[in-house]
C-alpha positions as CSV (number, residue, x, y, z in Angstrom):
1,X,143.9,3.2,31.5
2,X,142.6,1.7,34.2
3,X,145.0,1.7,37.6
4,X,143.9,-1.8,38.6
5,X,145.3,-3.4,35.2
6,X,148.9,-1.8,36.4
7,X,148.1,-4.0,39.9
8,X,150.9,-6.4,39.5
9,X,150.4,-9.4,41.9
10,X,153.3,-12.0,42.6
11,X,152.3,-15.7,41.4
12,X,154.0,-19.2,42.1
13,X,157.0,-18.3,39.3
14,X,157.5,-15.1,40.8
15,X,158.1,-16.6,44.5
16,X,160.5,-19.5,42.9
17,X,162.1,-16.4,41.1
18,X,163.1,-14.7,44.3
19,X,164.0,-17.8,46.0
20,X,166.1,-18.9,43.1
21,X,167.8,-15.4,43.6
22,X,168.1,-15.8,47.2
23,X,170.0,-18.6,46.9
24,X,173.0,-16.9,45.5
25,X,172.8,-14.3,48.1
26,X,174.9,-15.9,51.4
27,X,177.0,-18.3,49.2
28,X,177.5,-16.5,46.1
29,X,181.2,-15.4,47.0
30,X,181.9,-18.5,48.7
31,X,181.3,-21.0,46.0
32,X,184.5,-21.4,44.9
33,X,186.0,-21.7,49.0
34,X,186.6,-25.2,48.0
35,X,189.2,-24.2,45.4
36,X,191.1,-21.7,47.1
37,X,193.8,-23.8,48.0
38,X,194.6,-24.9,44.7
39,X,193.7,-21.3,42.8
40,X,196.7,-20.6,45.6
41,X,199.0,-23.4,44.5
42,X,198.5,-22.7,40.7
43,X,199.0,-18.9,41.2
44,X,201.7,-19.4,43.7
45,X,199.7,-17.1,45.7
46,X,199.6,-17.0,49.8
47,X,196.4,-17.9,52.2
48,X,195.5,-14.2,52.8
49,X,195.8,-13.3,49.2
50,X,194.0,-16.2,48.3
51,X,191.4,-15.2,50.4
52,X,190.6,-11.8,48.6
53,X,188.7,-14.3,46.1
54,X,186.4,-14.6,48.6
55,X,186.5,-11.4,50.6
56,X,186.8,-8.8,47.6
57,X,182.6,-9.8,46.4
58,X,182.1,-8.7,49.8
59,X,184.1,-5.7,50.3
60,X,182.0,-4.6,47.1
61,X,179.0,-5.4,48.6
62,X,179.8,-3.6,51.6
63,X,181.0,-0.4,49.7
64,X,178.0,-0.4,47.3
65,X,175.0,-1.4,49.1
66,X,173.4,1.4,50.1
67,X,174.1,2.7,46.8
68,X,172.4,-0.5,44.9
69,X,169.3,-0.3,47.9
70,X,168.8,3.6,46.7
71,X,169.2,2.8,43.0
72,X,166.3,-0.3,43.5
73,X,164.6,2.6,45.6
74,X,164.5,5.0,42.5
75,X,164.4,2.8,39.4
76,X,162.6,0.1,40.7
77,X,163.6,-2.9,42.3
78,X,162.8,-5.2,39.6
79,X,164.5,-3.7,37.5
80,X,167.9,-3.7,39.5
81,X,167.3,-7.4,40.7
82,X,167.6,-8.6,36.7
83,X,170.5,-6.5,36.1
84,X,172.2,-7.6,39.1
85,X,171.9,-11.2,38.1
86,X,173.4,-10.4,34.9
87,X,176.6,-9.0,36.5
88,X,176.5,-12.2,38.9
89,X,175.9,-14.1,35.5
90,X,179.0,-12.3,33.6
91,X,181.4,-11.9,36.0
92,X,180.9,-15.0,38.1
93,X,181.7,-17.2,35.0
94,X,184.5,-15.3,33.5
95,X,187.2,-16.7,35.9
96,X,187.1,-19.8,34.5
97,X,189.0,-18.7,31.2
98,X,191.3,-16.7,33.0
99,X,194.8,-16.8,34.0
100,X,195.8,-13.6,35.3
101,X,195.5,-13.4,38.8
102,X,194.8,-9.9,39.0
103,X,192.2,-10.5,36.2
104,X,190.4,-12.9,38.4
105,X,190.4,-10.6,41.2
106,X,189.4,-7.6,39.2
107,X,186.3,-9.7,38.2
108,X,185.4,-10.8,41.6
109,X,184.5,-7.3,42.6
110,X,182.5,-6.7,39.7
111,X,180.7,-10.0,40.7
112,X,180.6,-8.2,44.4
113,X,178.4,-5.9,42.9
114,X,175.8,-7.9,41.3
115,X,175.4,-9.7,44.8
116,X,174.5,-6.1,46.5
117,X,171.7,-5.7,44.0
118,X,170.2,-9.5,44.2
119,X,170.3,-9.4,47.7
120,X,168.6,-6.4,48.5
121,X,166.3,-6.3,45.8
122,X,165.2,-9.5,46.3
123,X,164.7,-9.0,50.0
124,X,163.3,-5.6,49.8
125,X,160.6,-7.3,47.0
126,X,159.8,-9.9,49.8
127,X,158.3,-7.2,51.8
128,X,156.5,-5.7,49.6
129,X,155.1,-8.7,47.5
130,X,153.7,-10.2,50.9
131,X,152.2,-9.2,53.8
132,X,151.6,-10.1,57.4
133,X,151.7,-14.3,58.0
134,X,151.9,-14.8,54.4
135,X,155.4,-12.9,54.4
136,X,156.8,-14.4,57.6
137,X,156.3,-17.8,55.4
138,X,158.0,-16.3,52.8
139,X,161.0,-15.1,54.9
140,X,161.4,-18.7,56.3
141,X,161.1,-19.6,52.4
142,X,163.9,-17.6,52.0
143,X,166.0,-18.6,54.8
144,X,165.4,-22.4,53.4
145,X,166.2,-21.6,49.6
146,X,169.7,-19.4,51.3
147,X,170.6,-23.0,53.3
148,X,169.6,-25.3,49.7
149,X,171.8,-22.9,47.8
150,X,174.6,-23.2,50.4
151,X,174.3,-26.8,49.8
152,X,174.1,-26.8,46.0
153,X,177.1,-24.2,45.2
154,X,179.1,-26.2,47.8
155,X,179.0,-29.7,47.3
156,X,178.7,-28.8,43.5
157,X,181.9,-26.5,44.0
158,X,183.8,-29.0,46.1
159,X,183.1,-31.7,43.4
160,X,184.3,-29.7,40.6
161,X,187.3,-28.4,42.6
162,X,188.9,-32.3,42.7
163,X,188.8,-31.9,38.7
164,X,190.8,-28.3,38.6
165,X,190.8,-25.2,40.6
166,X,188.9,-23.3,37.9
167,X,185.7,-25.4,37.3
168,X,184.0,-24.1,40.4
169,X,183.7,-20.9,38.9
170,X,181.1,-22.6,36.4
171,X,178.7,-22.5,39.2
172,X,177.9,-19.0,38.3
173,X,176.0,-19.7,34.8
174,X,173.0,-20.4,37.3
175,X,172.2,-16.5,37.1
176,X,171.1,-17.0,33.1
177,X,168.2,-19.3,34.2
178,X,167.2,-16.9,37.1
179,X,167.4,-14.4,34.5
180,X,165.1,-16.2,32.4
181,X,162.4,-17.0,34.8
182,X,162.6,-13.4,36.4
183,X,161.9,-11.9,33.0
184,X,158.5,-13.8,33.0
185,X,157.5,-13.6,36.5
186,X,159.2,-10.2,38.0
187,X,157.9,-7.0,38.0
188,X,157.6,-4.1,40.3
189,X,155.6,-4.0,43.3
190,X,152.6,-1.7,42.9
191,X,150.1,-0.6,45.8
192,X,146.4,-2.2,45.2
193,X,144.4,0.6,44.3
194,X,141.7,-0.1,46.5
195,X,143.6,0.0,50.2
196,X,143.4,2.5,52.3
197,X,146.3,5.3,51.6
198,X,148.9,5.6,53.4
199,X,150.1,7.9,55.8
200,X,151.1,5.9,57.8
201,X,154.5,4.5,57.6
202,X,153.4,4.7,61.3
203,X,156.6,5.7,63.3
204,X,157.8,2.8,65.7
205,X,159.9,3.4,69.0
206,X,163.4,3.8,67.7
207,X,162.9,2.5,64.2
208,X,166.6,3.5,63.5
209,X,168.2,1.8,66.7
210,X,166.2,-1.3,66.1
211,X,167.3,-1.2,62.4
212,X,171.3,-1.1,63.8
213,X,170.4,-3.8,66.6
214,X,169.7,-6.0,62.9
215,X,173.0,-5.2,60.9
216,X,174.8,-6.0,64.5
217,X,173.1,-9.5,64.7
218,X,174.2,-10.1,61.2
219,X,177.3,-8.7,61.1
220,X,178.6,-10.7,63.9
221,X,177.2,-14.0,63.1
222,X,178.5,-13.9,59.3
223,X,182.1,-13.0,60.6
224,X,182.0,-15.9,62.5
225,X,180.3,-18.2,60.1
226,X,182.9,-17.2,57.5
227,X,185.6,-18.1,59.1
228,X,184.1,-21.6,58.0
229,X,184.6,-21.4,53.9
230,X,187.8,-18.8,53.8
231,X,189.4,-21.9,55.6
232,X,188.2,-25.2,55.2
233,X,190.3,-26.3,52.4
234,X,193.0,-25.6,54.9
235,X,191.7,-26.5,57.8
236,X,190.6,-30.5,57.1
237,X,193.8,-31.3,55.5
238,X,195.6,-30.0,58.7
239,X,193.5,-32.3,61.1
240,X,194.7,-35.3,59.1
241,X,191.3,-35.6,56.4
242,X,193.9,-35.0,53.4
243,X,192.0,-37.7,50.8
244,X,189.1,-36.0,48.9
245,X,189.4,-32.6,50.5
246,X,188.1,-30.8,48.7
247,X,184.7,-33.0,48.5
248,X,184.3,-33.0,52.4
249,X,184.4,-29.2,52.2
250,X,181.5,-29.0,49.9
251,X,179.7,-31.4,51.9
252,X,180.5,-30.0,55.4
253,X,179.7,-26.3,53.9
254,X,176.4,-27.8,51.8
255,X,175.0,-29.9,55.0
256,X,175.3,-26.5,57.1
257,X,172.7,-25.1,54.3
258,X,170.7,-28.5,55.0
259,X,170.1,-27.5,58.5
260,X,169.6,-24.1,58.3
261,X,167.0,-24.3,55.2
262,X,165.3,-27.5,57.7
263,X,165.5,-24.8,60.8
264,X,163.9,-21.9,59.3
265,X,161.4,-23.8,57.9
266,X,159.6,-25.6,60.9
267,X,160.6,-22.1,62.4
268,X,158.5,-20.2,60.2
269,X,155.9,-22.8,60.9
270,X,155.8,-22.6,64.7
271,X,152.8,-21.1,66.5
272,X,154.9,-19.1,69.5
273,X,158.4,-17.3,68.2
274,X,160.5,-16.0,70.8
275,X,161.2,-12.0,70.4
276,X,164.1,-10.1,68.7
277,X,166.9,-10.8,71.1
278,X,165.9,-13.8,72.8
279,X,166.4,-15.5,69.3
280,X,169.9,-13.9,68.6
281,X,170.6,-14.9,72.0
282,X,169.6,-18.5,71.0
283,X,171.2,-18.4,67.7
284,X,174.4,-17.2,69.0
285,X,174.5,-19.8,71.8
286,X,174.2,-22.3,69.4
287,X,176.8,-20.6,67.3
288,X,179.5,-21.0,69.9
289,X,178.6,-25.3,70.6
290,X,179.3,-25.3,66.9
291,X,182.0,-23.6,66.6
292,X,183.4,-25.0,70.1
293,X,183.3,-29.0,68.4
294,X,185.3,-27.4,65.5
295,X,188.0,-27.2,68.4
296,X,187.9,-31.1,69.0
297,X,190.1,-32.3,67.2
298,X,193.3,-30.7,69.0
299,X,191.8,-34.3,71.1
300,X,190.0,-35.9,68.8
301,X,191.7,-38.4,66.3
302,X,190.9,-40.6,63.3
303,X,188.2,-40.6,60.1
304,X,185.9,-42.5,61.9
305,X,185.3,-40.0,64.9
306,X,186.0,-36.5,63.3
307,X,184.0,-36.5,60.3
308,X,180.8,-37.5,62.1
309,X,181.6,-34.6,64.9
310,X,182.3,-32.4,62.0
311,X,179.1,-32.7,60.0
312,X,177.1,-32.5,64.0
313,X,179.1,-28.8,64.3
314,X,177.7,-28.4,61.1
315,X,174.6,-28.9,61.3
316,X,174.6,-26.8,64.6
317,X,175.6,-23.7,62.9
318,X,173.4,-24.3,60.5
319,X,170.3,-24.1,63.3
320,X,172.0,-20.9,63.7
321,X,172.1,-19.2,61.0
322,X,168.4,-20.6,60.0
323,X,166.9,-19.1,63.4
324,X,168.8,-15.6,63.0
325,X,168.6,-14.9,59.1
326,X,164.7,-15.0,59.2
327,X,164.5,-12.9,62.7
328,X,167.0,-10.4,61.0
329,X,164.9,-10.3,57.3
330,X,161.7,-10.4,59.7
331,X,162.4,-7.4,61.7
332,X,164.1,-5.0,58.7
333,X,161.0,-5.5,56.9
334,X,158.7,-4.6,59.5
335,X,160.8,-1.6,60.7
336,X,160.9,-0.3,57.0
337,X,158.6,1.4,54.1
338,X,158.1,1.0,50.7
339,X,160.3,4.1,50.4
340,X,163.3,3.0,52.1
341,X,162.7,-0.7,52.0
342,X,165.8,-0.7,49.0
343,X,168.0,1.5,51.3
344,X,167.1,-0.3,54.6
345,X,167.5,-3.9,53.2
346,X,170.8,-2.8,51.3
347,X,172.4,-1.7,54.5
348,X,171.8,-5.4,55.3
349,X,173.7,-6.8,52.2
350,X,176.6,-4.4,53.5
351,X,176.5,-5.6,56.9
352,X,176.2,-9.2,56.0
353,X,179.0,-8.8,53.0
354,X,181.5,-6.3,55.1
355,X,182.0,-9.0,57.9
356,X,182.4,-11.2,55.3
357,X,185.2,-9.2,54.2
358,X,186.6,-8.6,57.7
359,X,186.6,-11.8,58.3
360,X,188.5,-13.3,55.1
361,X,191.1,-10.8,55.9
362,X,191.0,-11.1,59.8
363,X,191.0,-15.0,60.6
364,X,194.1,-15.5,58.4
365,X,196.2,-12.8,60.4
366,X,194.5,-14.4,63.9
367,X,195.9,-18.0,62.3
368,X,198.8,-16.5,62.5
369,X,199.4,-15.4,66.1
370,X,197.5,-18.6,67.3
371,X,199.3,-20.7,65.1
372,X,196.4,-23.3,64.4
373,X,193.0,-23.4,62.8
374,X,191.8,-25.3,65.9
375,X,192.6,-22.5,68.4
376,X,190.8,-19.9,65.8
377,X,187.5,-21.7,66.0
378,X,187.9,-21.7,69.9
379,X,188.5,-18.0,70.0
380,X,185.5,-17.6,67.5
381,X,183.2,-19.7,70.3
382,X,183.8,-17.6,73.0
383,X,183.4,-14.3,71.0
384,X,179.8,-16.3,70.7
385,X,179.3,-16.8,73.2
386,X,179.6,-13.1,74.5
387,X,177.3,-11.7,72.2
388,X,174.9,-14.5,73.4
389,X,174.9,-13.6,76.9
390,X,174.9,-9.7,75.7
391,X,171.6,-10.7,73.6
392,X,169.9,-12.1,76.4
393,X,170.5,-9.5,79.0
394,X,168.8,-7.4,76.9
395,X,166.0,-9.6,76.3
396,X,165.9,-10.5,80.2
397,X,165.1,-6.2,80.4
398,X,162.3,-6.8,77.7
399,X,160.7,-9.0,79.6
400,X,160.6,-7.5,82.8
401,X,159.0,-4.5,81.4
402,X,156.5,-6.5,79.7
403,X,155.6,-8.1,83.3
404,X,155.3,-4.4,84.4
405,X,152.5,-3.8,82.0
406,X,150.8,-7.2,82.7
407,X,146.9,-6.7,83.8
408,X,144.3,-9.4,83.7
409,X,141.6,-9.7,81.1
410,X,138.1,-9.7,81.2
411,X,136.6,-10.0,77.6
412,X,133.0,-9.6,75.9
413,X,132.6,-11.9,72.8
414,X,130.2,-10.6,70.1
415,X,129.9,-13.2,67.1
416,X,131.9,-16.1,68.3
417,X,130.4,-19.3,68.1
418,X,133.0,-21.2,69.7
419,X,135.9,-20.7,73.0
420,X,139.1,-19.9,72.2
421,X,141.7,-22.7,72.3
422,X,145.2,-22.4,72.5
423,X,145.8,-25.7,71.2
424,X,144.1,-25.4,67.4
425,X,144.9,-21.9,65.2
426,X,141.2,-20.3,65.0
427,X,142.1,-16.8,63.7
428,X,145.1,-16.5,61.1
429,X,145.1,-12.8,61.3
430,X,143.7,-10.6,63.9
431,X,142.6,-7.1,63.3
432,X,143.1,-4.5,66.6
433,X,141.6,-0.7,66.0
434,X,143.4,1.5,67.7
435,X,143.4,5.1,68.8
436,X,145.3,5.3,71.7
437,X,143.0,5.4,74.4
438,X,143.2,3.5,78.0
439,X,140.4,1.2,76.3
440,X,142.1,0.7,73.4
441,X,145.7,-0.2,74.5
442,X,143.7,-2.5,76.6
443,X,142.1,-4.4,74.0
444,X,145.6,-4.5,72.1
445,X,147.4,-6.5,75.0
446,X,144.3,-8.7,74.6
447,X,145.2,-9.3,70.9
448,X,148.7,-9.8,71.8
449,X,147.7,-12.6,73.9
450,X,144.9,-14.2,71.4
451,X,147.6,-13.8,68.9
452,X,150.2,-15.6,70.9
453,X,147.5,-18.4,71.4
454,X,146.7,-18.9,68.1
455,X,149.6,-18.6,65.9
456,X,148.3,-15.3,64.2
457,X,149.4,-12.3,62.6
458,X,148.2,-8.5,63.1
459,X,147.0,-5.9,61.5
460,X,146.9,-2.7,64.0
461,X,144.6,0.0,62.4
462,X,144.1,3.5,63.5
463,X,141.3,5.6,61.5
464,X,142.1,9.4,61.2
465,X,137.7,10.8,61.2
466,X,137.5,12.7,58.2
467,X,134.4,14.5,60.1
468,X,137.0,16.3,62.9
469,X,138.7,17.9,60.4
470,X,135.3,19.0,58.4
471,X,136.0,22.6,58.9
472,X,139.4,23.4,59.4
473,X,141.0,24.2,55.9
474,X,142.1,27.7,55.6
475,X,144.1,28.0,52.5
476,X,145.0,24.5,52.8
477,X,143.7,21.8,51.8
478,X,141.9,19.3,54.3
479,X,143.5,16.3,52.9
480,X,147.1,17.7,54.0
481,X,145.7,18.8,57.4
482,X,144.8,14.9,58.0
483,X,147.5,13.7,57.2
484,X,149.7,16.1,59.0
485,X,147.5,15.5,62.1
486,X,147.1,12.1,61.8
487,X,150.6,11.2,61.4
488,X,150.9,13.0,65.0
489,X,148.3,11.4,66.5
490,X,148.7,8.0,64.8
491,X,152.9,7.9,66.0
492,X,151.7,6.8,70.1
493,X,148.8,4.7,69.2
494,X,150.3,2.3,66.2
495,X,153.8,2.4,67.9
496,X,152.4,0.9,71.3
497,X,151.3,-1.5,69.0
498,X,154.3,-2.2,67.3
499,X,156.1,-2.9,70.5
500,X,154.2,-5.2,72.2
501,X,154.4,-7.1,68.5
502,X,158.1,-7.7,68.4
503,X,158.3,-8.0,72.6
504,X,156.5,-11.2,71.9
505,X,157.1,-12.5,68.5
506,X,153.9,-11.7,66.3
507,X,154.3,-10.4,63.0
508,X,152.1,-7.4,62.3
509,X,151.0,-4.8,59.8
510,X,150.3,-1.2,60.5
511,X,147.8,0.7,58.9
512,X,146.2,4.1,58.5
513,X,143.1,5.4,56.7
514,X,141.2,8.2,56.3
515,X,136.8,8.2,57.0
516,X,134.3,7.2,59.8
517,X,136.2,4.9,62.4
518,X,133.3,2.2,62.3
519,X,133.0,2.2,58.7
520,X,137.0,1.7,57.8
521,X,137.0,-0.7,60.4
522,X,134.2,-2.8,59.0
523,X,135.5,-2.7,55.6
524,X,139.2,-3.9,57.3
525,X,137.4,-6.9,59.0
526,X,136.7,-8.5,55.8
527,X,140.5,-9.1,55.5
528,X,140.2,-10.9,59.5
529,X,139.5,-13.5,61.2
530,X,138.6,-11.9,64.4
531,X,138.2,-7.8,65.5
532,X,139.5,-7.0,68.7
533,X,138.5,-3.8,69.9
534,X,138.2,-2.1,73.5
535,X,134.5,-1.5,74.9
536,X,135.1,2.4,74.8
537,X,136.9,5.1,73.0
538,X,137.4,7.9,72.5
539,X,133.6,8.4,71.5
540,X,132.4,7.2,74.9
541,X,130.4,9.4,76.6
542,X,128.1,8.7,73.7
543,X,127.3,5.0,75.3
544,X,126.8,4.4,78.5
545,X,128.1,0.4,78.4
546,X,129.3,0.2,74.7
547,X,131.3,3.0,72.6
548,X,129.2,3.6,69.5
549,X,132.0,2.3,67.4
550,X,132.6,-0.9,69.0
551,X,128.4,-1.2,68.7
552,X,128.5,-0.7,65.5
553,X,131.3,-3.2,64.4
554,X,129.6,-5.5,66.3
555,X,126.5,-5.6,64.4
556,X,128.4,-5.2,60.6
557,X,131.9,-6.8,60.8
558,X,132.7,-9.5,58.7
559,X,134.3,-11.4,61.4
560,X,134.1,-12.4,64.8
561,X,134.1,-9.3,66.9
562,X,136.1,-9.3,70.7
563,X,135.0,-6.3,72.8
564,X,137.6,-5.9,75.8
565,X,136.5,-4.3,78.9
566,X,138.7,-3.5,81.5
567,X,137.3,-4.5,85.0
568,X,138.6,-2.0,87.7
569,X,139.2,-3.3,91.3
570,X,137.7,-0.6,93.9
């Protein structure tokens, strides 16, 4: 059978699929927040016990997600993503004819699992359905359809929960009609036959620190943020709101997904991103002002001024969370591989769901030494505040090392028909051919810069010349010689590449393949709007003004072709 047929390539359904599933994955365990009080008062049951309806989903998430991230790894993340909505579907619902506590409970961990599997199944399937710009849309798509389905479950939960604390649990029969459409639409991710193979998985500066840096940012901000649904229903009435309580929660809850699915969305659009920390540093700071108006009303008094600051606090945190969920989902993609991509983005279920956890258990015990919900949120601001300040004293470094590396440019255009502008997008993704030389860096900080300019992606590629290992198998074959060689000498070049990408926000794709360096790179340029490449290589004593391979992409590219030369200053 042909290998093209088995080519599976995601469609309109299969996106709403995933976003449908992505909806579940931040507010899944938290649907029913605006019940707790009165699952407490029918049960006789106190806050913190209450709480484990919330915080035992997560604990399950965070004791099975790498497990479920290595399980989508090996059987296919398809696969596990359908199965896991089944388990959301099942055990989600079941409550709702319940009336054994411990039942209930026993149930909510089961549902805990189902979430680990949707949520990194469904991420990991993000980044490997899309690439380059068309995958940083789809993160922000993602980010949006997390905020709409905190808005939905929430004010649909606080609604029901006025009628009787076990409706909310209803919310849950959602998952059949995922089901449905991800049975139609879903299946698993298979490389196109035609591209380049891959060696690569190109190694990037501390790919594992940089992975941690992301489960930090999220674990933090979700301990914080949860604080929020674990203890609302308690919180309003006890700053005088006690008439429809349970509505307001919904709505305070839903309006927070509002803002962050408006937030990631113009954010996804927007031609210059700030890097990694930088936007954790943002996304903290406007964490604390959130969380800080949430204080208020120990001054504040009456309908008429605390709802309206309520829903602004809101709307704040949900800024917050819809400028640091995308950054977080952005960066775990780029720094993983279709091999660990389950693993990797199943860590981030745990960290997201484990400070869920912590905090469900934690905020309840700090109520009780502060002795008011108001102080809590206070405390929770400056903790924000912190990690903000942290965040961007690690950018600040960033930046001054960029400077360090900072050179001016002096460029020869081949092909271009028009100047550059930074105020209209010309090229939507660059391609920059790398091999490491002086020349070659060169012409990637020149990318960097066009990129920045012109709200582009990248694509870095570094060719390994079949011709320089012609005659150097002994018992071995060639093809494992190159890829053992090229993996060395492909680590510097791509991950120089990588670096300068994520200093300055531009999303990028690495690749590696195997033939004549002019040749691969004119086939690449068909996929570009623009080569970038440095006037000599490695191959230049062959030209005396031109490397031979930047002549000949010149002449055959596809594309625009940019030809960087450094001037040197005597």
């Amino acid at each position: 059978m042909d290998n093209q047929a088995k080519t599976f390539r995601p469609n309109a359904m299969t996106l709403l699929t995933v976003l449908m599933s992505s909806m579940v994955i931040l507010m899944g365990a938290a649907a029913v927040a605006p019940s707790l009080r009165g699952i407490g008062e029918h049960f006789g049951q106190s806050e913190s016990m209450t709480a484990l309806i919330i915080g035992l989903p997560a604990l399950s998430v965070a004791v099975f997600g790498f497990l479920m991230g290595a399980l989508a790894d090996r059987f296919g993340k398809a696969k596990v993503l359908l199965v896991s909505l089944a388990a959301f579907t099942v055990m989600g619902a079941l409550p709702f004819f319940l009336e054994d506590f411990g039942q209930i409970l026993i149930c909510r961990f089961l549902l805990g699992i189902g979430l680990t599997g949707i949520s990194s199944a469904s991420t990991a399937l993000i980044g490997e359905y899309w690439t380059g710009a068309q995958r940083m849309k789809v993160i922000g798509y993602q980010s949006a359809a997390i905020g709409v389905g905190g808005f939905l479950l929430e004010t649909v939960g606080g609604t029901l929960a006025d009628i009787g604390w076990n409706y909310p649990f209803l919310i849950y029969l959602i998952g059949a009609v995922i089901i449905v459409f991800g049975m139609v639409s879903v299946r698993e991710p298979a490389a196109d036959p035609s591209a380049a193979a891959d060696f690569g998985e190109a190694e990037i500066p501390n790919r594992r620190g940089r992975i941690i840096l992301c489960y930090i940012a999220v674990f933090c901000e979700m301990f914080i943020m949860f604080s929020m649904p674990t203890n609302f229903s308690y919180y309003i009435p006890s700053i005088g709101l006690e008439a429809g309580a349970g509505l307001l929660c919904g709505l305070l809850l839903g309006t927070m997904g509002v803002a962050q699915a408006v937030f990631s969305l113009f954010y996804s659009r927007s031609a210059s991103k700030p890097s990694e920390r930088n936007a954790y540093a943002a996304a903290y700071l406007m964490m604390a002002a959130g969380m800080a108006m949430l204080f208020l009303p120990e001054f504040v008094h009456g309908e008429s001024a605390l709802i309206p600051m309520l829903f602004l606090a809101e709307i704040i945190i949900g800024c917050s969370l819809g400028l640091l969920m995308p950054t977080v989902v952005a960066s775990l993609s780029r720094l993983s591989t279709s091999g660990t991509s389950g693993k990797v983005m199943g860590g981030y279920a745990m960290a997201l769901n484990l400070s869920t956890f912590l905090s469900g258990m934690a905020i309840p015990a700090l109520f009780g030494i502060l002795g008011a919900h108001t102080i809590v949120f206070a405390s929770l601001a400056c903790f924000a505040a912190i990690v903000s300040v942290a965040f961007f004293l690690m950018g600040a470094s960033g930046r001054a090392e960029e400077k360090a590396r900072g050179s001016t440019l002096s460029v020869e255009t081949v092909g271009a028909k028009k100047p550059m502008s930074t105020d209209i997008s010309l090229y939507g993704t660059i391609l920059v051919p790398t091999d490491g030389s002086e020349h070659s860096n060169y012409a990637v900080e020149c990318a960097i810069n066009i990129a920045k300019k012109n709200r582009s992606s990248m694509t870095a590629l570094f060719v390994i010349d079949a011709e320089k290992y012609s005659g150097l198998a002994y018992g071995e074959s060639a093809g494992d010689i190159m890829r053992e060689m090229g993996a060395q000498e492909s680590k510097a070049a791509l991950g120089y590449v990588a670096e300068l990408a994520e200093e300055n926000g531009i999303e990028l794709t690495s690749k590696v393949a195997v033939g004549r360096p002019a040749e691969e790179i004119v086939k690449e340029s068909e996929n570009a709007d623009l080569v970038v490449c440095g006037s000599l290589g490695r191959t230049s004593l062959n030209r005396a003004l031109m490397g031979s391979v930047a002549e000949t992409v010149a002449r055959m590219a596809h594309c625009p072709v940019l030809i960087c030369r450094r001037t040197r200053k005597s």
